[in-house]
N, C-alpha and C positions, 0 to 999 in steps of 0.2 A: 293133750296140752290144756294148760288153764285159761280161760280166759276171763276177765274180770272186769264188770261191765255196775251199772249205775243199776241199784234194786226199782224194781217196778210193780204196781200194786199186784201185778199177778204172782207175785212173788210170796206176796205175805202170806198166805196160807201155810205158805211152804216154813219158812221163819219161825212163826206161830208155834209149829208143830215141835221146830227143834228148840226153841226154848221152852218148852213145855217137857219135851223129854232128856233135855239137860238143868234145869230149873224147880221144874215144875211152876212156871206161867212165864209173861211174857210182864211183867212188873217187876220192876229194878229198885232194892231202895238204895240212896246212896245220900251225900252229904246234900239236904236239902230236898225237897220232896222228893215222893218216887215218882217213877217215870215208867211209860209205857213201850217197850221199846220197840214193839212190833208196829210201831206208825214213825216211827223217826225215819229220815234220810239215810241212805246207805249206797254199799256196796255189795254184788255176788261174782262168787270165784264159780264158775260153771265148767265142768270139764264135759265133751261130749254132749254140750246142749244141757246138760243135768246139773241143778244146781247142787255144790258140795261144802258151801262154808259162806258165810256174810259177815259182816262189818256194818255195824250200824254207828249214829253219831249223832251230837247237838253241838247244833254251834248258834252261839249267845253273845251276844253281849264283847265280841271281840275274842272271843275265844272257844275252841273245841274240843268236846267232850268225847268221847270212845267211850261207846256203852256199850 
């Protein structure tokens, strides 16, 4: 089962690593600077304790971003 739980810093390494090897790094450009995404707010979908997917986000100014 999944379960899906609020990212926590011990997480990041883990993050780090998958947008580095879907990416190659952890810097987003997009409309307006780029962005680090491996320090933003998120989410992890963990099955068996093991994390297998995240969601990360900014939320500005009245509104939220999916990065």
């Amino acid at each position: 089962m999944i379960h899906v739980r609020p990212m926590q810093d011990d997480d990041r390494p883990w993050v780090i690593r998958r947008l580095e090897d879907a990416f190659g790094g952890s810097i987003v450009a997009r409309k307006g600077p780029s962005i680090d995404v491996s320090v933003l707010p998120g989410f992890v979908a963990a099955e068996g304790g093991r994390p297998v997917g995240f969601l990360s986000y900014e939320a500005a100014h009245g509104e939220c971003e999916v990065v």
